[in-house]
N, C-alpha and C positions, 0 to 999 in steps of 0.2 A: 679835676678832669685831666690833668696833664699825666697822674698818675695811670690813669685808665688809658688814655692816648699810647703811655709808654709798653703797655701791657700788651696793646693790640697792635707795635708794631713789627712788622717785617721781621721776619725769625722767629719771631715769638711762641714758645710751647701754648698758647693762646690756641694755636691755628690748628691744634691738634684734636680739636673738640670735633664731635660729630655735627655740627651745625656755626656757618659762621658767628665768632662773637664781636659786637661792636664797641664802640670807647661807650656810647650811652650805655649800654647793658652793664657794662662794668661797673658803673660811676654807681647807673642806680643801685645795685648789689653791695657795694663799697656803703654808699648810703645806709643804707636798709642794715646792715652790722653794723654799723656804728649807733643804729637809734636802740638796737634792740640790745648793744652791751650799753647802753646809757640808761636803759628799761632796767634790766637785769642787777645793773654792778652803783647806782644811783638810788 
């Protein structure tokens, strides 16, 4: 979470999306790549 926290803050090309992004959005997304290279490369 800290990572996604850093993602979303203040400055961040984050803010450049057409819709705001949040630290959960990130996290879950961050999550979800790591199951699916564990699917993938495991």
């Amino acid at each position: 979470m800290n990572v996604a926290e850093a993602a979303c803050s203040e400055g961040e090309t984050i803010h450049n999306e057409a819709f705001p992004i949040t630290p959960d959005m990130v996290f879950a997304a961050i999550k979800a790549a790591n199951a699916e290279g564990r699917r993938r490369f495991t």
